[in-house]
Structure formats: structure tokens, C-alpha cells
C-alpha positions as CSV (number, residue, x, y, z in Angstrom):
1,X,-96.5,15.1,-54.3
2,X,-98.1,14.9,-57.9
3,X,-98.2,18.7,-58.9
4,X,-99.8,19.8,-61.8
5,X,-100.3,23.3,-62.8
6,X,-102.0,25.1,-65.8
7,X,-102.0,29.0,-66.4
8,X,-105.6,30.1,-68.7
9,X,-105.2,32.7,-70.9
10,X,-106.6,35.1,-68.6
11,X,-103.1,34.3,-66.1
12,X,-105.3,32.3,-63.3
13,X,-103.7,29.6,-62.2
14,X,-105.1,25.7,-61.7
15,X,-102.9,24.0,-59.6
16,X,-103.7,20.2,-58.4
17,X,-102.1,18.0,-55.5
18,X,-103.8,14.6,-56.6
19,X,-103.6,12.3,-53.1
20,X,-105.2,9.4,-54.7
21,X,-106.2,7.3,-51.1
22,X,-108.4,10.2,-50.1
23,X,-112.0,11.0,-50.9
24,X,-112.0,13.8,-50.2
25,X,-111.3,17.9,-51.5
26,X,-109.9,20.5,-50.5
27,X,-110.2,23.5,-52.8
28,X,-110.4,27.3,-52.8
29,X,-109.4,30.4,-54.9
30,X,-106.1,32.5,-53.3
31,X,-105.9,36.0,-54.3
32,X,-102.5,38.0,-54.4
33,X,-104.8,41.2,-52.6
34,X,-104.6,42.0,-48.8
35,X,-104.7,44.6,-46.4
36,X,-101.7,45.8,-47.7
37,X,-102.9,46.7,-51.3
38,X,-105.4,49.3,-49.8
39,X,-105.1,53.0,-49.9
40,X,-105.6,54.4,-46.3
41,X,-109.0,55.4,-47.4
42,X,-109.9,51.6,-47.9
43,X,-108.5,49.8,-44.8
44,X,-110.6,47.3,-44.2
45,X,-112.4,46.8,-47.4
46,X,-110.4,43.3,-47.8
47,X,-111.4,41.4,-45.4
48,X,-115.0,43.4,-45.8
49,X,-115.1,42.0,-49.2
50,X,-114.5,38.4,-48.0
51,X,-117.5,38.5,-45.7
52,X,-119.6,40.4,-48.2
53,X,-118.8,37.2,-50.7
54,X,-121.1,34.7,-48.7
55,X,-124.1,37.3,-48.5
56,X,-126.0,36.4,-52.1
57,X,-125.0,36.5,-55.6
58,X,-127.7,37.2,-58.9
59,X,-129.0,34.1,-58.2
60,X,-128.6,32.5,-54.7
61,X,-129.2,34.0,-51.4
62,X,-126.7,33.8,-48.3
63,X,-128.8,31.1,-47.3
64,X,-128.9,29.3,-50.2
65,X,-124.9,29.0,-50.7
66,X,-125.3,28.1,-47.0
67,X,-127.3,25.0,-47.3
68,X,-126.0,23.9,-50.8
69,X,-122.3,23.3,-49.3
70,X,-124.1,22.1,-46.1
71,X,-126.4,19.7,-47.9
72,X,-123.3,18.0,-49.3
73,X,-121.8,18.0,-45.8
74,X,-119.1,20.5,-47.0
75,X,-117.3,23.3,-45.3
76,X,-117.1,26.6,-47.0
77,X,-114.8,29.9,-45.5
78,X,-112.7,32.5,-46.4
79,X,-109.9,34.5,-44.8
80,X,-107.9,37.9,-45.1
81,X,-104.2,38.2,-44.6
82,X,-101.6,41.6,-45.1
83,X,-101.3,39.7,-48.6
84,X,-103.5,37.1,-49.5
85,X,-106.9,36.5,-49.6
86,X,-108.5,33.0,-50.0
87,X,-111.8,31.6,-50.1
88,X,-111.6,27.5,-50.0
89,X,-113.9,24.8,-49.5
90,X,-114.1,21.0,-48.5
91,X,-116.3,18.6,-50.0
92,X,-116.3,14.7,-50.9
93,X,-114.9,14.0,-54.5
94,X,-118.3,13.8,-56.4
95,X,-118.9,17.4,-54.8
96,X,-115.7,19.3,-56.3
97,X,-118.3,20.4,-58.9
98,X,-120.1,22.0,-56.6
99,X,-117.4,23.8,-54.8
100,X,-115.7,25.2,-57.9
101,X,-119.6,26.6,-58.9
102,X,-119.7,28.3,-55.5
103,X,-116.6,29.2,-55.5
104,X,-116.8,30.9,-58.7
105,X,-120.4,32.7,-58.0
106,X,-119.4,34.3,-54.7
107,X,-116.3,35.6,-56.3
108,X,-117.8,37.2,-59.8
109,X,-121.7,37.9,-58.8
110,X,-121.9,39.1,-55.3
111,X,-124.6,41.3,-54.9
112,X,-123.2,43.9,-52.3
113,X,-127.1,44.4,-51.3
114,X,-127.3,47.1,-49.0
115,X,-129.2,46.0,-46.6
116,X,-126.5,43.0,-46.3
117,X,-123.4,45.5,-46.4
118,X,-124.9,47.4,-43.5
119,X,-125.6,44.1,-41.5
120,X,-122.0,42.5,-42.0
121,X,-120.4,46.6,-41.2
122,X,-122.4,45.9,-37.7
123,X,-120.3,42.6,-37.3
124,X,-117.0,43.5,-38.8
125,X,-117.9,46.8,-36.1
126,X,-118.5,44.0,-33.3
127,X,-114.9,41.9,-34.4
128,X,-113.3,45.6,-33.8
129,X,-114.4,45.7,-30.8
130,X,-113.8,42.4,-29.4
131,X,-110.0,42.3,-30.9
132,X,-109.8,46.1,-29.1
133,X,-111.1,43.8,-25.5
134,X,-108.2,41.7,-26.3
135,X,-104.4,43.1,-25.0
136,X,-102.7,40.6,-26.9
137,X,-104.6,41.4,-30.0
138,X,-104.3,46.0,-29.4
139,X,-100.3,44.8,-28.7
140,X,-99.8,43.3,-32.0
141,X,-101.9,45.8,-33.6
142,X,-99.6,48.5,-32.6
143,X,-96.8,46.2,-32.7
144,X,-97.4,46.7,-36.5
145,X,-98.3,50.2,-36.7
146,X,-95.1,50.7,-34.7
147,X,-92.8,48.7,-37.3
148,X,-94.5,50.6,-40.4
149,X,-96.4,53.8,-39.1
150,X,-98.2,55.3,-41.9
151,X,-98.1,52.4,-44.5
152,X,-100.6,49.4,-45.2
153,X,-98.2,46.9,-43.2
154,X,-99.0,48.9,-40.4
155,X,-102.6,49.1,-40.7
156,X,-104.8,46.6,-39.1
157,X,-106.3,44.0,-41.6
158,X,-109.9,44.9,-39.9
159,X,-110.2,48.4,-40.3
160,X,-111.0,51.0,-38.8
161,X,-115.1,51.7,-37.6
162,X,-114.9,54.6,-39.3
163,X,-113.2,53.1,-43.1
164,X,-115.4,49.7,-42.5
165,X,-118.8,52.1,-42.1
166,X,-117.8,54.4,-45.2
167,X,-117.5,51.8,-48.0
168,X,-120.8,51.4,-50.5
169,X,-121.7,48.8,-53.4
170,X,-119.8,51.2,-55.4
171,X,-116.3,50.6,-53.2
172,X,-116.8,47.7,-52.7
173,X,-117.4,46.5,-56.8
174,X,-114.6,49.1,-57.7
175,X,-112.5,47.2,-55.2
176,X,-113.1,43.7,-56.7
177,X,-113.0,44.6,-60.4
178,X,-109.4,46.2,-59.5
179,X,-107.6,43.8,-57.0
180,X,-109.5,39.9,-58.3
181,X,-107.8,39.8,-61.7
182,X,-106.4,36.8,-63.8
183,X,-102.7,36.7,-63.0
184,X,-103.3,37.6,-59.5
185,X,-105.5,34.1,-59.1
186,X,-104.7,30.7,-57.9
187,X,-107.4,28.1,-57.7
188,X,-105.4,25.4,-56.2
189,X,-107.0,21.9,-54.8
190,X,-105.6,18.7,-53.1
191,X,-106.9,15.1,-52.8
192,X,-109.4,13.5,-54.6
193,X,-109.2,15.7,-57.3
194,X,-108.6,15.4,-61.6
195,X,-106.5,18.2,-62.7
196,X,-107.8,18.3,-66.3
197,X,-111.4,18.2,-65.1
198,X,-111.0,21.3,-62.7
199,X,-108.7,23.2,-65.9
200,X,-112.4,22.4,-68.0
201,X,-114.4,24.0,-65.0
202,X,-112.0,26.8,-64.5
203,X,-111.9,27.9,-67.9
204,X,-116.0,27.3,-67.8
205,X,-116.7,29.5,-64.6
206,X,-113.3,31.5,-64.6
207,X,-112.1,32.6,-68.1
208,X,-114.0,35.9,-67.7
209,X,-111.6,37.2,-65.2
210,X,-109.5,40.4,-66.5
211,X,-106.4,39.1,-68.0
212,X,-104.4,42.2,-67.1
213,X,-102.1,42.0,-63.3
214,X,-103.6,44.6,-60.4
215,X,-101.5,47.3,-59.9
216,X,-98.3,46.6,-57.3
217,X,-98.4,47.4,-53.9
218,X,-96.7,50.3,-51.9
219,X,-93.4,48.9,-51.2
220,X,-92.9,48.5,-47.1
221,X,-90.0,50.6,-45.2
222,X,-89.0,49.2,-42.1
223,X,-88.8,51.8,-39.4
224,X,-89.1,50.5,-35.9
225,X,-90.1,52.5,-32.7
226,X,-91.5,52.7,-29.3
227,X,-95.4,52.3,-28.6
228,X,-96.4,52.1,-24.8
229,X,-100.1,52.3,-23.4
230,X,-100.0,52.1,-20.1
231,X,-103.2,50.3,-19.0
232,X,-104.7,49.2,-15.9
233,X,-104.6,45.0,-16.8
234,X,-103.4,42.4,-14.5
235,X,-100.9,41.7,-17.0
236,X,-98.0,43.1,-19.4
237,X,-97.9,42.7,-23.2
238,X,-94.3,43.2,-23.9
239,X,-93.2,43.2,-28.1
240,X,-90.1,43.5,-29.5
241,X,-89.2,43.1,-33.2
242,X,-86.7,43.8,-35.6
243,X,-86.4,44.0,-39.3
244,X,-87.3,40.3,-40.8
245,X,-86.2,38.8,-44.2
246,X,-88.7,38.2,-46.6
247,X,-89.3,34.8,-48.4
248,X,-87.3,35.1,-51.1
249,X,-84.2,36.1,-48.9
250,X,-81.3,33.6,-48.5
251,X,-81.1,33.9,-45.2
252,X,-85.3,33.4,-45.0
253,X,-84.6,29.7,-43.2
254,X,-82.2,30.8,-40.9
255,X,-84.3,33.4,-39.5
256,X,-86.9,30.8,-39.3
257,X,-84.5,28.7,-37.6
258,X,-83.4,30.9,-34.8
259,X,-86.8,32.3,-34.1
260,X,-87.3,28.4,-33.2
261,X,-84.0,27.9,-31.4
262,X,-84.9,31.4,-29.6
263,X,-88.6,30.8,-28.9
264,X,-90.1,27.9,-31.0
265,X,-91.0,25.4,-27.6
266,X,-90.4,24.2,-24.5
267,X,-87.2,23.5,-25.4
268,X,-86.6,27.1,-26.6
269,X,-83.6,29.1,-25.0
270,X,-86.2,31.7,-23.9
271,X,-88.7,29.4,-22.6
272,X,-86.7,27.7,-20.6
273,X,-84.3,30.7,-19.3
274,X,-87.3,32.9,-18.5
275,X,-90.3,30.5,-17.8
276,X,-88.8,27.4,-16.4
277,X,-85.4,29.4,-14.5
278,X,-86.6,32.2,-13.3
279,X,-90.8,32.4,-13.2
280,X,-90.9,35.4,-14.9
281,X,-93.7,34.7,-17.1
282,X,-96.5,32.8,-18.4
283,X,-96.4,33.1,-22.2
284,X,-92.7,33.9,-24.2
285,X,-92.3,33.2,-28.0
286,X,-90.1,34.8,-30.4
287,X,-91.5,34.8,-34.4
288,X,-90.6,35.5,-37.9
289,X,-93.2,36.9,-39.9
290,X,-92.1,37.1,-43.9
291,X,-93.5,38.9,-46.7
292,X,-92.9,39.3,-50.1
293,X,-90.2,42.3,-49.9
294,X,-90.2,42.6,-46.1
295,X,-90.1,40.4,-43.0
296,X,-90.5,41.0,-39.3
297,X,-88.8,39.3,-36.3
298,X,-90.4,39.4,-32.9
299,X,-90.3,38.1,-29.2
300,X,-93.6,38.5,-27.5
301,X,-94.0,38.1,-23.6
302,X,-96.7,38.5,-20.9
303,X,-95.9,39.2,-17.4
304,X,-97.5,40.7,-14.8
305,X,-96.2,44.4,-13.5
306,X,-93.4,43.5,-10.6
307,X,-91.5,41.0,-13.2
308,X,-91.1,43.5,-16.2
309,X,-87.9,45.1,-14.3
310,X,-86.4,41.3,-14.1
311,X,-87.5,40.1,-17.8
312,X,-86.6,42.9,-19.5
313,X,-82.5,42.6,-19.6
314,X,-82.9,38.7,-19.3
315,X,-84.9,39.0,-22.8
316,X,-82.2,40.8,-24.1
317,X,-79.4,39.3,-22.8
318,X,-80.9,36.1,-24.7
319,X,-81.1,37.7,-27.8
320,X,-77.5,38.8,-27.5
321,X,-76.0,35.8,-26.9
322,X,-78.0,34.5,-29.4
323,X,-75.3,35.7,-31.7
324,X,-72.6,34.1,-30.0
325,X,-73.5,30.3,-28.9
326,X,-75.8,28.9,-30.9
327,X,-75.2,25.4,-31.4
328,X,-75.0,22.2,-33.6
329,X,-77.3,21.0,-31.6
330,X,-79.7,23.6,-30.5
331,X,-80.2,24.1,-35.0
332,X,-80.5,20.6,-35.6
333,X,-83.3,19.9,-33.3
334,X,-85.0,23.3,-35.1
335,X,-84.7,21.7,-38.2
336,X,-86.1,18.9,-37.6
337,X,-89.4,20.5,-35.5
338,X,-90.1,22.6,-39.3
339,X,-89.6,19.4,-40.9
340,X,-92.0,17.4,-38.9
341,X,-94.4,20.5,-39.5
342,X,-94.0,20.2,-43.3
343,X,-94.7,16.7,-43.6
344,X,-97.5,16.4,-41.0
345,X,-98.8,19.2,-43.1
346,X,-98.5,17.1,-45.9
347,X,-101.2,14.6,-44.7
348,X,-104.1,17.2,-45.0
349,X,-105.3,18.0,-48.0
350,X,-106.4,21.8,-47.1
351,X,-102.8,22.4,-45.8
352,X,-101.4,21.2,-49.3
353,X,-103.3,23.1,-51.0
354,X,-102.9,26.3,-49.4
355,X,-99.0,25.5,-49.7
356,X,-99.0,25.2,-53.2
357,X,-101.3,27.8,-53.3
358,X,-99.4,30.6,-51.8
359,X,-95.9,29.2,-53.6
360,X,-97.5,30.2,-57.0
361,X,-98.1,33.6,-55.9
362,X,-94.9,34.0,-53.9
363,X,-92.5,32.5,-56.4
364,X,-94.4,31.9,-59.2
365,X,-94.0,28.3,-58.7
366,X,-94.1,25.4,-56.2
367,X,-91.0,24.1,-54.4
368,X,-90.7,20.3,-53.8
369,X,-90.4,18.7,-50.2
370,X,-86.6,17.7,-51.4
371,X,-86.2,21.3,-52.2
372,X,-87.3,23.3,-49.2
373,X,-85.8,20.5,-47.1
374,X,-82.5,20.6,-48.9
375,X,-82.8,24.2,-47.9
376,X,-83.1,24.0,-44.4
377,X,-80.7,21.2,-44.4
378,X,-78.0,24.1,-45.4
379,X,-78.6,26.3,-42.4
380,X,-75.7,26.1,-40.1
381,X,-75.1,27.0,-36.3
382,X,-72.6,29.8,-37.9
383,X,-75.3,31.3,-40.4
384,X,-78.1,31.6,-37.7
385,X,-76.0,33.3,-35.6
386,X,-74.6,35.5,-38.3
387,X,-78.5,36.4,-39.3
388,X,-78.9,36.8,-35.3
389,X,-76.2,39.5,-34.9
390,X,-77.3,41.0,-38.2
391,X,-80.6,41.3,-36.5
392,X,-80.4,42.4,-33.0
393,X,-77.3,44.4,-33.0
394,X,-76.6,47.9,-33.9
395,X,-80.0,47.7,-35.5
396,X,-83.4,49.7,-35.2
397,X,-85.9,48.0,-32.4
398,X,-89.6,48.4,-32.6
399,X,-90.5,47.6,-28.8
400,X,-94.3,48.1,-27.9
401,X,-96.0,47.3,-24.5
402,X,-99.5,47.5,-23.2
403,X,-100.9,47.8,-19.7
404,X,-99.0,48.0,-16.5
405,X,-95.9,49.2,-18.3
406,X,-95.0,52.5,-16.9
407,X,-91.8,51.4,-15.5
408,X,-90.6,49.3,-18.4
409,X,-87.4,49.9,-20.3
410,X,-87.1,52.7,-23.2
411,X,-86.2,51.8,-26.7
412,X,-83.2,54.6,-26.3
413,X,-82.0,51.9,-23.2
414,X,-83.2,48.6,-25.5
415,X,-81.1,50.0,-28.4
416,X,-78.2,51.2,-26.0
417,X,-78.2,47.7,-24.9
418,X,-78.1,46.0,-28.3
419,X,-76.0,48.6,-30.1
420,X,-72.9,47.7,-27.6
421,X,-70.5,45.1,-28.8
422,X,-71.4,41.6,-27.8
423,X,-69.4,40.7,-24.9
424,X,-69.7,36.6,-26.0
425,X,-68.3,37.1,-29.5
426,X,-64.5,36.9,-27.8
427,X,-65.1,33.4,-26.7
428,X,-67.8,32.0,-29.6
């Protein structure tokens, strides 16, 4: 990798990834502002502003900064995380100009015309609805409500109809002046790129950002719980999480690592116990969401109504022994599936550059391929099992369900379950 990084007065970030074969860019602007920096007033004005960018600036029309990137044969997007925003682009090498111009106008001189705002609140209003027709999508959603009720983490990053219909010019402006600030910016790009020749540009189109950091964000308190709507669906959505670590924890790769040994594949202890043994599902994954002072840890199934009384105790079971027998074995073919996914990342220039991207403005600089491998290199059967107990046992569940889940276990019979010593730890 050949980093280099410059900070301009105002605190934005350039950060380059030259990959001198290519010719071709990826580039974009990533913005330490998600869905969890709004009040509860403004959920949804995030990822609001992100569409809102591509509708016209003082000079060009969302037409125009549609056929400019297209006329190139370019690709221009944006999306909204819980704490990121970015807004990238990919063009040939003689085009990076171009990108870094639009880039720059959509981000300082949007318009907000009304009659624009009111057309994108009808599609963000139609997005709503179609993630409300999805169960997998209304699980998740109160998956994270569930986790954090009454905080930003639990909000969903769309909105609400009601917040996404309220927000004006005025919002909308107050909103970008506050959150899109200097040391809260990364413009980060990989491949056929000059570092010193995107610095020039940045401070050209750039340097007029505020120089002062947004405020910080509400800080997130873990508190787990039971969310259950029944639902008259062929199948179950089934969730259940515990508290996560976030990235800067040292036991960050081994919850990544038994997330994969738990749910990760085919090969996965869950997969192949509940899918491939006994039928009981379609679908079964377990995940590990981080954050920057949080983190999540989930196992998500679907199964239709007659299995749930089956799957339920073999899920847990699973996670229980979990803290018991992982093996040698069992971590070392994890490692090496998230080091195949680091490296083949490696090969595309838009996943390098959102990596180093999101390293800036998660530890305030980038970590090397020897560095984060070195790190997953140190996980040990012993410390993923140590994270696992520490994170299923005696613990708080968050255990949400949607559709034909009347019958389903409680969370006062999940956590009677996991609270009782594990019966493997004698013999581990």
C-alpha cells in the first residue's frame, strides 16, 4: 500500500492509495456524521441530506451533475450509515478533476430547492415503505430500537414519515453547516491518483470548510430487551444480540472471529448444526456490528412457525457451548476467511479507499495489512471463547421476532437459559 496523508488547515483530511497499474479512480468525501448525531427531532435528515446533495447546486442542475459524471462514463453515489456518511465517485485518471469538482459542489452549494426537497421526501416516503414490506428489514429495525430504545443507535437511519416530511431548506442548511466541518472530513482516493495534485484541488475547492470539530455524539447505553410482533407471514424473523465491542476494543477481532466460527459460512457451527443437521431453517448467521464506543453481537434466523419450538434451544445451546470448545482449528480457518476478505478487498480501488477512509475517522490513522493481520494473527481458540462467555452468559439479551412468533421463547426463559453455568466448561 503507498499511503499518503495530508491534514489542511481547516482539519480535512487527503488521504491517497496510489495503485499505479490501474487507470482508474476511486474517490469520495467520508463524513464523521450519521444517523446517530441527530436529535430525535432530526431522524432522518442524514440520509435526507445525502439525496438532497445530487438535486442542483448554484450552478448545475440535478441533471447536469448527472450527465457530467455520465459523459465521462463515471459513477457517482452516496450512502448513510449510524456513523458515517460518504459521497464517492469513479472515474478514469484524467477525470479525477472532475470528480473532486463535483464532489466539492454537491457538498458546499446544494440548493435545497423546495420543489426538489418535496419530491426526494415522496421517495425517501416510498424507501419507508418498501423497508416496512420487508420482515427482515422491520426485524432489524426493531432489533435496534430494542438494543438502544430511546437513543440514535436505536433509531432507524431512514426516518420516520413524519421527521423526513418536517425538515425545510432551513433544517436541512442548519444541518450541513453544523455536522460537514473540517476535522470531521476525509477525502480519501485509490488508484490512479497523485496525492499532491488532489492536496492542490482540496485546498482549491475545500479550504472553506469550518475549521472547528462538530459537536460529539450522545454516547450509546446498551440495554437489551424483548420486541415480538406477531404477524401473519409464512415465515419467522428470529434476532438475538448481545452487547458488542467497539473497534477500538482489544477483544474487537475476537468477537469478529467467533461471530465467523458461530455463523460466518457454510462451514459455520450454526449453519451446519441447524441447516444442514436438523432442517430447521433456511437462512442463519450470527454478526458483530462495531462502533466507535459500542458494538453489537447478533444471530439472526428465519424459520417458518412449527420449527421455532425446535431452533430456539438448539440456537442457544450453540451459543453456550460456544464458550467451551472452540477450537484451533475452527479459529484458524476464521482467520484466514477475514484475511482473504482484506486482501481481495485490496484489489479494488473503491474498497481501499473507503478502508482508509473510515480508519482516519476511527483511529485517526490508517493501520497497515501487516498490522491488522498481526492482529488477527493473536486471536487464540482460548480468547474467543473467553470473549464468547463474556458475551452470552449471565449477560442482558436483546431477542426480537416478527411474524408467526406467538409461541416463541421469552427473553425471561433466553436469559434463564444463558445465566445458568455452562455445563461444558468442566470438560473444555
Amino acid at each position: 500500500m503507498d499511503v499518503q496523508i495530508t491534514r489542511l488547515d481547516n482539519g480535512l483530511t487527503v488521504i491517497t492509495d496510489r495503485m499505479p497499474h490501474l487507470r482508474t479512480a476511486a474517490l469520495g468525501v467520508w463524513v464523521r456524521t450519521g444517523s446517530r448525531a441527530e436529535t430525535a427531532e432530526q431522524n432522518g435528515i442524514t440520509h435526507l441530506l445525502e439525496h438532497m446533495a445530487f438535486k442542483g447546486t448554484k450552478t448545475r442542475t440535478a441533471r447536469s451533475i448527472a450527465e457530467e459524471i455520465e459523459a465521462v462514463g463515471g459513477e457517482l453515489n452516496a450512502a448513510t450509515s449510524v456513523e458515517h456518511t460518504n459521497y464517492y465517485a469513479r472515474v478514469l485518471a484524467e477525470d479525477v478533476p472532475l470528480a473532486v469538482d463535483l464532489l466539492a459542489d454537491i457538498l458546499q452549494n446544494s440548493a435545497f430547492d423546495p420543489e426538489e426537497l418535496t419530491r426526494e421526501q415522496h421517495v425517501i416516503l416510498q424507501e419507508i415503505g418498501a423497508a416496512q414490506d420487508s420482515p427482515d428489514d422491520q426485524a432489524f429495525d426493531l432489533f435496534q430500537s430494542t438494543a438502544w430504545p430511546g437513543q440514535p443507535m436505536g433509531r432507524a437511519i431512514l426516518g420516520t414519515p413524519e421527521s423526513v416530511t418536517s425538515f425545510s431548506r432551513d433544517a436541512l442548511e442548519a444541518y450541513l453547516a453544523e455536522r460537514y466541518r473540517g476535522p470531521d472530513m476525509v477525502l480519501a482516493a485509490a488508484g490512479a491518483v497523485d496525492h499532491e495534485d488532489l492536496v492542490r484541488r482540496a485546498n482549491d475547492q475545500f479550504g472553506s470548510l469550518g475549521s472547528e470539530a462538530a459537536r460529539e455524539v450522545e454516547p450509546a447505553v446498551y440495554h437489551g430487551g424483548e420486541g415480538r410482533v406477531v404477524k401473519d407471514l409464512m415465515e419467522a424473523q428470529i434476532l438475538i444480540g448481545f452487547q458488542g465491542q467497539p473497534y477500538k476494543s482489544k477483544d474487537y477481532y475476537a468477537a469478529q472471529i467467533l461471530a465467523s466460527v458461530l455463523g460466518g459460512g457454510m462451514s459455520s457451527r450454526l449453519f451446519q448444526e441447524v441447516r444442514e443437521s436438523r432442517g430447521l431453517c433456511y437462512a442463519i448467521y450470527a454478526f458483530h456490528w462495531a462502533f466507535h464506543d459500542t458494538g453489537l453481537f447478533g444471530v439472526h434466523a428465519a424459520t417458518g412457525e412449527d420449527d421455532i419450538g425446535e431452533l430456539m434451544p438448539v440456537l442457544l445451546g450453540e451459543l453456550e457451548r460456544a464458550c467451551a470448545d472452540i477450537s484451533e482449528a475452527e479459529v484458524a480457518r476464521a482467520r484466514a476467511q477475514i484475511r482473504a476478505g482484506l486482501m481481495m478487498a485490496l484489489e479494488s480501488p473503491a474498497a481501499r479507499a473507503g478502508q482508509i477512509a473510515r480508519q482516519m475517522l476511527i483511529h485517526g490513522r490508517t493501520l497497515s495489512l501487516e498490522e491488522i493481520t498481526a492482529r488477527i494473527e493473536a486471536v487464540t481458540a482460548e480468547s474467543v471463547r473467553e470473549v464468547a462467555l463474556k458475551t452470552f452468559i449471565n449477560t442482558a439479551p436483546t431477542l426480537t421476532s416478527l411474524g408467526p412468533v406467538g409461541s416463541m421463547l421469552t427473553l425471561d426463559q433466553v436469559t434463564e437459559r444463558l445465566g445458568k453455568p455452562v455445563r461444558h466448561l468442566a470438560s473444555a
